[in-house]
C-alpha positions in Angstrom: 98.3 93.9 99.5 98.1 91.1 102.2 95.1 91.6 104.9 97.5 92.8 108.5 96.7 90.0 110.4 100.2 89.0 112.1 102.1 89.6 115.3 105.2 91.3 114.9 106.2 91.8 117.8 109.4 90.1 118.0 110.6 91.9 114.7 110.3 95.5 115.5 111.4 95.0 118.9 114.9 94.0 117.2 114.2 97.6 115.4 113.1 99.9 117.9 116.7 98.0 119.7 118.9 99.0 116.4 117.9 102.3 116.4 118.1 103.1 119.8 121.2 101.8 120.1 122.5 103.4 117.1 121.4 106.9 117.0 119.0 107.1 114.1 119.1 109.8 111.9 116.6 110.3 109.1 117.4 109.6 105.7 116.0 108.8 102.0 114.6 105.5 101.7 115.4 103.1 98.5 112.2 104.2 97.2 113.0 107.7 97.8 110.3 110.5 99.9 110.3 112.7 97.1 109.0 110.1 94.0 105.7 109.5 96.0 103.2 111.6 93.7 101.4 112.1 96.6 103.3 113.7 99.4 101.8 116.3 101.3 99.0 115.9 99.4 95.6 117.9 100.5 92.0 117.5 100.7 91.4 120.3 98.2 94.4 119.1 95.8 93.5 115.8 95.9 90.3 116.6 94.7 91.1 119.4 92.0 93.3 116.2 90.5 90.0 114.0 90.4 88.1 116.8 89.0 91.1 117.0 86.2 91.1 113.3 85.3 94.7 113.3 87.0 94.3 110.2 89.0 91.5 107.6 89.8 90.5 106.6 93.1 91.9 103.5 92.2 95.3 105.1 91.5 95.4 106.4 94.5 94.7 104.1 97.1 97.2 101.6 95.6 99.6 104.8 95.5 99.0 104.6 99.4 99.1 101.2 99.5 102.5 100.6 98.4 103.9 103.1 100.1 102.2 101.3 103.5 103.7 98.2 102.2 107.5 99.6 101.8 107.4 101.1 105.4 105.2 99.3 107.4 107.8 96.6 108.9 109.9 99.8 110.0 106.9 101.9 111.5 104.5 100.0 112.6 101.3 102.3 112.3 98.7 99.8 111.4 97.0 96.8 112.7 95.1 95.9 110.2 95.0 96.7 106.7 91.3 97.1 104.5 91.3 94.4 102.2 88.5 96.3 100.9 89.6 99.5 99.9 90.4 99.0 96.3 86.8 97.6 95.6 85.2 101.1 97.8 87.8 103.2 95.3 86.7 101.4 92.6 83.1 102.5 93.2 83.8 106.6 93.9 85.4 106.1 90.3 82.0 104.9 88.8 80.0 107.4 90.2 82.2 110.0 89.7 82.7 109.3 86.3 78.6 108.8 85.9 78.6 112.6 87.4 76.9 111.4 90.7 76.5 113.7 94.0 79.7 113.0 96.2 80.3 113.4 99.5 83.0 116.1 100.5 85.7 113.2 100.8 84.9 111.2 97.9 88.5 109.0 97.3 90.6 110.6 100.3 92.3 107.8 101.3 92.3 107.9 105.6 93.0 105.4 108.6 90.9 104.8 111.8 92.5 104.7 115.3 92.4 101.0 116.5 89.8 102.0 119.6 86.9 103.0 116.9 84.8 100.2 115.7 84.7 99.8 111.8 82.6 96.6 110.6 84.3 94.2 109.5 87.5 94.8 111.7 87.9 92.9 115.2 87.9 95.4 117.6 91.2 94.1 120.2 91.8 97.9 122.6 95.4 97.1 121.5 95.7 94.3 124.3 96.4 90.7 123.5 94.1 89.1 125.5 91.8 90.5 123.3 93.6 89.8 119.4 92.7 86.8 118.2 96.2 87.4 116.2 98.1 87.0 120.1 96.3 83.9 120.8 93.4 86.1 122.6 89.8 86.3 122.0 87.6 88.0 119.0 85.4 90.8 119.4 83.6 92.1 116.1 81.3 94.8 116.1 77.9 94.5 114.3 78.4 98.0 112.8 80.9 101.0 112.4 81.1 103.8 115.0 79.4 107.0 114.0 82.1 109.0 112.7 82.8 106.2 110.8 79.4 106.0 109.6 80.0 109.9 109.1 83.2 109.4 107.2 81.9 106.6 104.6 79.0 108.7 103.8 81.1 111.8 103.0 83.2 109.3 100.9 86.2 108.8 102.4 88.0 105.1 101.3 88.9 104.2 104.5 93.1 102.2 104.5 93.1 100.6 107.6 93.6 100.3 111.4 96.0 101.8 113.3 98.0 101.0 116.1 97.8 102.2 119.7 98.8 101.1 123.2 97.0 98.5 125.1 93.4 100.1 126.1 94.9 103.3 125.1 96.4 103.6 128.7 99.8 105.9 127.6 100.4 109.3 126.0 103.9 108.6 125.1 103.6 105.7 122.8 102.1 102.2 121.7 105.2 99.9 123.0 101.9 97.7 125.2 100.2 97.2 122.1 99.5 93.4 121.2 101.1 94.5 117.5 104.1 96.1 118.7 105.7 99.6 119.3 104.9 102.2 116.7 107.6 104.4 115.5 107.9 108.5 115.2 108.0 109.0 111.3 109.9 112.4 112.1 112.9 109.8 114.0 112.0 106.7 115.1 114.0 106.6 118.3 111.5 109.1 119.3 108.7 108.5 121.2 105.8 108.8 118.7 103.2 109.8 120.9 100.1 108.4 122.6 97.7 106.7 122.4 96.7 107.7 118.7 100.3 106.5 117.8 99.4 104.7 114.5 97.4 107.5 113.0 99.5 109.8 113.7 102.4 108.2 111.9 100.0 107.5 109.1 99.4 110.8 108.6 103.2 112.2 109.3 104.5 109.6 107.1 102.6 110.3 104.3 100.1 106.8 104.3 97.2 108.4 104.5 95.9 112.0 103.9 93.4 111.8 107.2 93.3 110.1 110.0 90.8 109.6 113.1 92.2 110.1 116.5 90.6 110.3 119.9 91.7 112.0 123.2 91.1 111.2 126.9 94.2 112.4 128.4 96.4 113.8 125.6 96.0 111.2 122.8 95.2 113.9 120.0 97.7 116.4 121.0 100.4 114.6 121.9 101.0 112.4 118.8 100.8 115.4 116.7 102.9 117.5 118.7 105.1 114.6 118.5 105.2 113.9 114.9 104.9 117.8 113.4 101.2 117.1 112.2 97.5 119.0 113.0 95.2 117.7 115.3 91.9 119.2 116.6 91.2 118.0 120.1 87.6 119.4 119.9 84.8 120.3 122.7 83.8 117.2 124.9 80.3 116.6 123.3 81.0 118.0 120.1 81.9 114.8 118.0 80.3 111.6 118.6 81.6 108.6 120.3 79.5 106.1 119.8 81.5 102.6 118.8 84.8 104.1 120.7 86.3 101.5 123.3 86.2 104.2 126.3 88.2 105.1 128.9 85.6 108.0 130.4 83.8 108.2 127.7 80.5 110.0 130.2 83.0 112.6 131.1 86.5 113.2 129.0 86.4 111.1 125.6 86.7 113.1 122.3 87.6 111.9 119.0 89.1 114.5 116.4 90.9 115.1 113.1 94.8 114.1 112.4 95.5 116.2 109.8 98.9 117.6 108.1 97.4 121.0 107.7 94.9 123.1 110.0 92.5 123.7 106.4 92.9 119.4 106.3 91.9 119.3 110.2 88.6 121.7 109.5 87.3 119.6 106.3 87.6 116.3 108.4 85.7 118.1 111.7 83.0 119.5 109.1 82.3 115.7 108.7 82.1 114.1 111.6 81.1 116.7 114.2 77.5 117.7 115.7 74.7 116.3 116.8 74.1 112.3 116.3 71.2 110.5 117.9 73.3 107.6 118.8 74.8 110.0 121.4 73.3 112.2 123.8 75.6 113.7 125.1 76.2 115.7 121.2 73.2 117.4 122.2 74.9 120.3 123.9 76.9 121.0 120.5 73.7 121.8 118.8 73.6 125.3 118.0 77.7 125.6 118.2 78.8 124.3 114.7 79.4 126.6 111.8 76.4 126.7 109.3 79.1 126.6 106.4 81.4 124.0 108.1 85.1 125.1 110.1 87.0 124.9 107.1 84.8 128.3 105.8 85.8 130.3 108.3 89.6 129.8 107.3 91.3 133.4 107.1 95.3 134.3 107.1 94.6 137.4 108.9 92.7 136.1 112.2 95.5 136.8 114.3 95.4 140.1 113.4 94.3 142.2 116.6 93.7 139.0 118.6 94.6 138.9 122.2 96.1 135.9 123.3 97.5 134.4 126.8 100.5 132.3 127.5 102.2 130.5 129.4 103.3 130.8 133.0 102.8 129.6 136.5 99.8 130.6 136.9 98.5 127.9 134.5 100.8 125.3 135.7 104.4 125.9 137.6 106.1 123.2 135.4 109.3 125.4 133.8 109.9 124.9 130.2 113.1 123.7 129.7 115.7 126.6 128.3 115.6 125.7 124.2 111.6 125.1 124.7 111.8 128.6 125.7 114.2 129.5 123.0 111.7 128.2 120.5 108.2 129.6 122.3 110.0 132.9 122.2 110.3 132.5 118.6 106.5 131.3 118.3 105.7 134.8 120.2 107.3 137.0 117.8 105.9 134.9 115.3 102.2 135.8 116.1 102.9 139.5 117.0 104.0 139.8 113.6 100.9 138.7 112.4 99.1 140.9 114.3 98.4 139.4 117.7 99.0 141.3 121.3 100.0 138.9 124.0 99.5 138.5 127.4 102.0 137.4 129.7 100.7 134.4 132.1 97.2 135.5 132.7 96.2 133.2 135.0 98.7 134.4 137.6 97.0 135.0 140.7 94.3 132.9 140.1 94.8 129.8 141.8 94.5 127.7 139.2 97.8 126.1 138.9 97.1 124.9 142.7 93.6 123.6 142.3 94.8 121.5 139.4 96.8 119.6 141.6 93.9 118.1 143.8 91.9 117.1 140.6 94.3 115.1 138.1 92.6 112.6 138.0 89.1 113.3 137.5 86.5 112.2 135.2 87.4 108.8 135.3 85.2 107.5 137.8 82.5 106.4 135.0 84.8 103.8 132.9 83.5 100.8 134.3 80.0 102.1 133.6 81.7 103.4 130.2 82.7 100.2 129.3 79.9 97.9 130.5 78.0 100.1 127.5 80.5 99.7 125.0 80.3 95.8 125.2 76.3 96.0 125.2 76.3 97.9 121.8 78.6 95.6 120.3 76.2 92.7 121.4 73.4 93.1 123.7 74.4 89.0 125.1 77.8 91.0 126.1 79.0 92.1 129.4 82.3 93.5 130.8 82.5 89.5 133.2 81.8 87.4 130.3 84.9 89.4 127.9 87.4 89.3 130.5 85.8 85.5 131.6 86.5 84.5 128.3 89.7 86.4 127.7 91.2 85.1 130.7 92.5 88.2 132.0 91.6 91.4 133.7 93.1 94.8 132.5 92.8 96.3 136.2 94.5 93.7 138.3 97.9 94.5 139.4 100.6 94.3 136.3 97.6 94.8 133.9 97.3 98.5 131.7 94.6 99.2 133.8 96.1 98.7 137.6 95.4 102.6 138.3 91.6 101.7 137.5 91.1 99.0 140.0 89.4 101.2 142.8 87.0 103.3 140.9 83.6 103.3 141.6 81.0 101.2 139.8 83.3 98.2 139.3 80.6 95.5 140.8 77.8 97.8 139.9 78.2 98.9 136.0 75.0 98.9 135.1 74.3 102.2 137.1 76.3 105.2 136.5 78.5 106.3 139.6 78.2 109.7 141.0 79.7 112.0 139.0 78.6 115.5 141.1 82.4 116.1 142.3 83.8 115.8 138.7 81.1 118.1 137.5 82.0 120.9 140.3 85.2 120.5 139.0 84.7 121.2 135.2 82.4 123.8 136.1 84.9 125.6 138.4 87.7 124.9 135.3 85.7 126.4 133.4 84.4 129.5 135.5 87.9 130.2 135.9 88.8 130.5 132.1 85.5 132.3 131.5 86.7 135.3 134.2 90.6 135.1 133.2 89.6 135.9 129.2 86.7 138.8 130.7 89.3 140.1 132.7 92.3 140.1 130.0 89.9 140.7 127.1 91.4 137.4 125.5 90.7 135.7 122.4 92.4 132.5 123.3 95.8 130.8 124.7 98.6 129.8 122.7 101.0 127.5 124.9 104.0 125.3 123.8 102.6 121.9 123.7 105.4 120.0 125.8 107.2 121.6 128.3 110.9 119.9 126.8 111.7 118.0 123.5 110.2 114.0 123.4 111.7 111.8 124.8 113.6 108.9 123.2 111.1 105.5 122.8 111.3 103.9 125.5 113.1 106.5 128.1 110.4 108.3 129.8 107.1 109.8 129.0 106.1 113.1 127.1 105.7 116.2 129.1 102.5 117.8 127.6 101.6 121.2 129.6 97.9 121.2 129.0 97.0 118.0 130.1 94.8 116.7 132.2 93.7 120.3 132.4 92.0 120.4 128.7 90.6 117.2 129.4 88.3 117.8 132.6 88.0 121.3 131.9 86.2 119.4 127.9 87.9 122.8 126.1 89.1 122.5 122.3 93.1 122.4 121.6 94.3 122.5 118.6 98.1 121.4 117.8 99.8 122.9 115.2 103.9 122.6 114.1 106.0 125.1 115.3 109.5 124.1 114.3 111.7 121.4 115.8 114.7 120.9 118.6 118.2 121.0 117.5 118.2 117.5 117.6 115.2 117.5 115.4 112.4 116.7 117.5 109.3 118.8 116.8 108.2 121.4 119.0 104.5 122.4 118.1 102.1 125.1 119.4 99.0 124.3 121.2 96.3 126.9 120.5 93.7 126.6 123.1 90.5 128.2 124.2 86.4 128.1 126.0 84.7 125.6 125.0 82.8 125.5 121.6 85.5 128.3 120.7 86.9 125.7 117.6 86.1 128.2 115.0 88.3 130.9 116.6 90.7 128.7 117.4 91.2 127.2 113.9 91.7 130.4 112.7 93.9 131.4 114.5 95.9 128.5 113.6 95.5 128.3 109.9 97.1 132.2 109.8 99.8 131.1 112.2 100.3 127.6 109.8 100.3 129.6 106.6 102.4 132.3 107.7 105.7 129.8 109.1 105.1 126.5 107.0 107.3 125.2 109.9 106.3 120.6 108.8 108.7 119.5 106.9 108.2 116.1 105.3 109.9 113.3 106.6 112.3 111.2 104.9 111.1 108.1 105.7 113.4 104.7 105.6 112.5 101.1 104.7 113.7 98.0 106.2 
């Protein structure tokens, strides 16, 4: 398969026009959902079939492959495609077959979110002025991020890039990027989510088994939610983001797990999170990560007996809309019959809700210090004047994806991180708040509907997550998890939510939800 090294931008605008415009509804493809070998295919089952002799490496990543290649012009996930992959799936086979130690994801094919460096790739934040492939400039990293470094140890054959919005800069979709929109492999007149668009309909669509995502302001959940797949927006500081282009990477950034089940999301987090020397701020996860790994602590009963909070004003006064109450309802009776007692709006009284209001927005004062680092470690020659010099544009002047960004402090001054004492009181007042509501309540967690209405069509308005930018300054672990769908067949997904460093809990609480409703259902995907 050809290298992904084009602009099509003019193409799948004509798409995302055509569908719009004429009411997609999902359906077969030519090549038919159901004759991939692979679908729905897990960690665990991929590997038993290795084990068996089933299927090579090799086998498996031009299985992908092909499939990418049918449905690629019509979804748009990736922006570049590993030329390589085949030769790295070629090796697993050999040492496999030589009975060599493997790494936990030896041969599970998975894509990278476009704002992780991966050597060998151009690093572009989804912005022209920065793709050599829209007449921009060329940035290539002298070495892979260190989840990256994490995930090629452990053996995973890595497909590709995927596709996001320019800088990352919207939750709803990736219609900025220099590559083009992405589409929602559930419907793609939906909005697919953002900014981890392209992973997430990697994963959703069946092109990948894992994928990397990262989160400042609802780019894990919200694609996920979106597209009826698993992701693990983890503790701040638990994963490292070394190589990540940020947007407040000193204060909100997290990279997780895009997974189609919550046991796929653990095995993925047992790889790539704790403590990494190439990040400091990891440090403070030492001593909170599973001996075993996440994916031990996996049990269908952990709702059983479990207290858990919901929704209400007194988290945030935004009123679900009548069938996302229909379907939360549902989601409610769904974990009381698994065991769990709930708690009706907990954080009533509390003042929370209001306090929220006056801090939207913090955590972002250290991005130009952020980024001034990220262009350093790519080359030391580098600084955040000579890119945008050379580019010939500036992401923060007025029109640009980063016009909200213009006034932050350290802009002529990023060499010296800015102040960040009022963001910390912040957190640390989030957080003192949760700590007293669960002490109060006896809670084991919170288990909130993940938007507040269906998603949006692409293109006509934004997603309405209820737990962001709250999970984000408050750095607490969210996991998304499919819940059912609209009657217009968007998704609706759970988010289960918790203290910080509280992933274990929290993942087991949504694998026994998962594997008691099996609400994903496979899309039928369609070509061009």
């Amino acid at each position: 398969m050809k290298n992904k090294i084009i602009l099509k931008s003019a193409w799948v605008m004509s798409v995302i026009i055509v569908l719009l415009t004429a009411g997609f509804i999902p359906q077969s493809s030519q090549a038919g959902t159901d004759e991939f070998p692979l679908m729905e295919i897990t960690v665990d089952e991929l590997i038993a079939e290795y084990e068996k002799g089933t299927y090579t490496a090799v086998e498996v990543v031009e299985s992908y492959l092909d499939r990418i290649e049918t449905y690629e012009e019509t979804y748009n996930a990736f922006t570049y495609i590993n030329k390589d992959a085949l030769k790295e799936a070629k090796k697993i086979d050999k040492m496999r077959k030589k009975g060599e130690k493997l790494g936990p994801l030896a041969g599970v094919p998975i894509v990278i979110k476009e704002a992780v460096d991966v050597k060998g790739f151009p690093t572009t934040f989804g912005w022209a002025p920065l793709s050599k492939e829209a007449d921009g400039i060329k940035l290539m990293p002298s070495k892979d991020a260190s989840v990256v470094t994490r995930l090629k140890e452990a053996g995973a054959i890595i497909l590709g890039k995927t596709n996001i919005p320019a800088f990352s800069a919207s939750g709803t979709d990736a219609n900025t990027s220099w590559a083009g929109p992405t589409y929602n492999a559930v419907n793609p007149s939906l909005a697919p989510g953002g900014s981890s668009s392209g992973t997430a309909t990697s994963i959703s669509g069946n092109f990948a088994v894992l994928g990397i995502a990262e989160e400042t302001g609802g780019s894990i959940q919200n694609p996920a939610a979106a597209q009826s797949i698993v992701g693990i927006k983890p503790t701040f500081g638990l994963v490292p983001t070394m190589g990540v282009t940020p947007l407040s990477s000193s204060t909100r950034d997290v990279l997780g797990p895009h997974a189609r089940t919550v046991e796929d999301a653990a095995r993925m987090l047992d790889v790539i999170a704790g403590y990494s020397e190439d990040d400091p701020l990891t440090e403070q996860s030492v001593g909170h990560v599973p001996d075993k790994g996440y994916a031990s602590l996996l049990d269908d009963t952990s709702l059983k007996g479990k207290r858990i909070g919901l929704y209400g004003p007194g988290w945030r006064t935004e009123e679900l809309s009548a069938e996302t109450k229909e379907l939360y309802a549902r989601a409610i009776k769904e974990l009381e019959s698994q065991g769990a007692e709930v708690v009706t709006d907990p954080f009533a009284g509390t003042g929370f809700a209001e306090y929220v209001k006056n801090a939207p927005s913090q955590g972002r004062e250290s991005f130009f210090y952020d980024l001034e680092n990220y262009f350093e470690n790519i080359n030391p020659n580098l600084t955040t004047e000579k890119v945008f010099e050379k580019a010939g544009a500036i992401p923060w002047e007025d029109g640009g994806p980063l016009s909200s960004r213009a006034n932050l402090p350290g802009k002529d001054n990023p060499d010296v991180l800015p102040d960040l004492t009022e963001f910390k009181k912040v957190r640390s007042e989030y957080r003192k708040m949760m700590k007293e509501v669960m002490e109060e309540h006896d809670l084991d967690g919170f288990v909130y509907p993940q938007m507040s209405k269906a998603i949006p069509k692409l293109g006509e308005g934004s997603i309405a997550a209820t737990t962001v930018s709250e999970i984000n300054v408050g750095g607490w672990p969210l996991i998304t998890v499919p819940a059912g769908y609209y009657k217009n067949g968007s998704p609706f997904a759970l988010a289960f939510l918790g203290q910080e460093w509280s992933e274990p809990e929290l993942i087991g609480m949504a694998y026994d939800f998962e594997q008691a409703t099996g609400h994903r259902e496979a899309p039928q995907l369609i070509d061009k």
